[in-house]
N, C-alpha and C positions, 0 to 999 in steps of 0.2 A: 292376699292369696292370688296366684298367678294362675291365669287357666293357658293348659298348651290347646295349642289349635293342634286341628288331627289333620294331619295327610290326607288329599284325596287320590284315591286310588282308579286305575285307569286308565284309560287314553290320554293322551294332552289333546286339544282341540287345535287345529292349527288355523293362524290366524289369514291365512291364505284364501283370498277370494277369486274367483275366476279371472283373468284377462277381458271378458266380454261385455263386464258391466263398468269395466273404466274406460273413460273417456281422454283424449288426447287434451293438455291444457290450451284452452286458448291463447294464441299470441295477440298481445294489446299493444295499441299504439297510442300514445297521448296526443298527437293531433294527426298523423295519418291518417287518410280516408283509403281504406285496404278493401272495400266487401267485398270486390272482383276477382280478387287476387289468391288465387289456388295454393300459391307456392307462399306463404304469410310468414312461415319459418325462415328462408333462403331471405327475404325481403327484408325482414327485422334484422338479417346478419348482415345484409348490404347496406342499410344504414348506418349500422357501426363501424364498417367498412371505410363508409367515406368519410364520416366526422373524423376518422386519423388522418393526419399530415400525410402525404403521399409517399416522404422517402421512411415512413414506417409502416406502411401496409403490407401486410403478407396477406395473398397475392400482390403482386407491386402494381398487376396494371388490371381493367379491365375487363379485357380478353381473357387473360389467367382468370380472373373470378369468373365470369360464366363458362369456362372451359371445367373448373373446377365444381363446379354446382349445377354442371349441364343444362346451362341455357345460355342462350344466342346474346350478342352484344345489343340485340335492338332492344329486346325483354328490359335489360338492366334502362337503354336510354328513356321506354316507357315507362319507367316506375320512376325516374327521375321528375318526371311530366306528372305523377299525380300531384293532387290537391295536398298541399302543406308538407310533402317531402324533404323540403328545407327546413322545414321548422321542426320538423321531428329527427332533423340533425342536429339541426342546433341545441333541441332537448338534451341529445345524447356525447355531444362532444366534451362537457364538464366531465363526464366520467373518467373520460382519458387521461385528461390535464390537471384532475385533482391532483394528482401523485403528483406532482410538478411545482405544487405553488410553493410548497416552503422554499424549495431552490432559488423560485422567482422571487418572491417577499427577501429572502436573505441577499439575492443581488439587489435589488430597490436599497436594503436598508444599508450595505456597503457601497453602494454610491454617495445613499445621500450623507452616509457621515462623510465624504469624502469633500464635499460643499456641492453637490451637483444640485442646481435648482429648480430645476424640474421634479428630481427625484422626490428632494426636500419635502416641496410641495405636494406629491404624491403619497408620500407614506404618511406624512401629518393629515392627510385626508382619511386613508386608509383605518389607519391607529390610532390619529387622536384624535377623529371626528371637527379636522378642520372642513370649515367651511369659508369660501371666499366671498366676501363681500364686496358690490360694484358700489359705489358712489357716483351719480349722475347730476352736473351742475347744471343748472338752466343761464344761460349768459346773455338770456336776449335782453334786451332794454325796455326798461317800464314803460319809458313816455318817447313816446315819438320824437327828435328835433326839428327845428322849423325846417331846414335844408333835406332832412329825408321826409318830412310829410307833402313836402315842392315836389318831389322824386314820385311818391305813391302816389300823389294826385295827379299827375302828369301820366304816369302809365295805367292809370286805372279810366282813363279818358274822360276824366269831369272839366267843365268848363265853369267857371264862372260861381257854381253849388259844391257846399260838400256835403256828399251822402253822409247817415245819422252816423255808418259804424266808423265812419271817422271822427267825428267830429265827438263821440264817447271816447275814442283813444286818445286825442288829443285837447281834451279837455284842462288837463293841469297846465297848458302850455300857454294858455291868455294871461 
C-alpha cells in the first residue's frame, strides 16, 4: 500500500538570511606571516602574481599592478620584505606549471628515446624509480714501505725514537 504525502499549503519559507550575520572569508596563507596587513585579499593576488614567469603576467610590470589595485610601488616592495614571502611563492607557483608537465615529461621522454643521456637518466629516475648508485674505492696502502716510513719520520720530526702510532702501523714490516 502506497501512502501519498500531502502538499503543504502556504508560503514557501525563503532560504534568505540577512547580509549582516555573514562574515567575509578569511584569506589564508600557508607560510606567510600577513596579521599587519589590511589589504590580505590584493596581497594573496600579488603572490600569485609573481610565482608567473614575467613575460606572462598580466599586468606585465609592477607599477601596472599597484596602479591597477591602487597602491603605491613601495606597498608591493614591503610585502616583498615580509617574513616567508618567498616561500609562500614558491608554495603557489606549481599551480601554474601543473598544466605544463605533460609537455615537459613528453619532451624528456622524446629526447631521451632519441639517446640524449642526461635525459635517459632523468626519465629512468622519474618513471622507473632509478636510482644511482656511487661506489667509493679506498686506494691507500695497508702497510707502510720502509722508504715512506724514512719520509713520515723525517717530517713528523723524531730523531733516533719512533713514536707508538708508528711503530703499530708498521709493524708487519720487520
Amino acid at each position: 500500500m502506497v501512502k501519498k504525502l500531502k502538499k503543504r499549503k502556504g508560503k514557501k519559507r525563503s532560504k534568505r538570511r540577512s547580509n549582516k550575520s555573514k562574515k567575509k572569508p578569511s584569506i589564508e596563507f600557508k607560510y606567510l606571516v600577513a596579521d599587519k596587513i589590511v589589504e590580505k585579499e590584493i596581497l594573496k593576488h600579488f603572490v600569485y602574481w609573481i610565482s608567473v614567469p614575467k613575460d606572462k603576467r598580466k599586468p606585465r610590470k609592477h607599477g601596472e599592478f599597484a596602479e591597477q589595485f591602487g597602491l603605491c610601488i613601495e606597498t608591493l616592495s614591503n610585502w616583498k620584505k615580509l617574513e616567508n614571502f618567498f616561500k609562500e611563492v614558491r608554495y603557489v607557483r606549481p599551480l601554474f606549471f601543473k598544466e605544463h608537465m605533460s609537455d615537459v615529461y613528453w619532451g624528456l621522454i622524446s629526447k631521451a628515446k632519441k639517446g640524449h643521456a642526461p635525459e635517459v637518466k632523468l626519465s629512468a629516475q622519474l618513471f622507473d624509480d632509478f636510482e644511482e648508485k656511487l661506489r667509493f674505492e679506498d686506494d691507500t696502502p695497508r702497510v707502510i714501505s720502509g722508504e715512506s716510513l724514512k719520509k713520515l719520520k723525517k717530517s713528523l720530526g723524531h730523531k733516533g725514537r719512533t713514536p707508538k702510532y708508528i711503530s703499530i702501523a708498521t709493524e708487519g714490516l720487520k
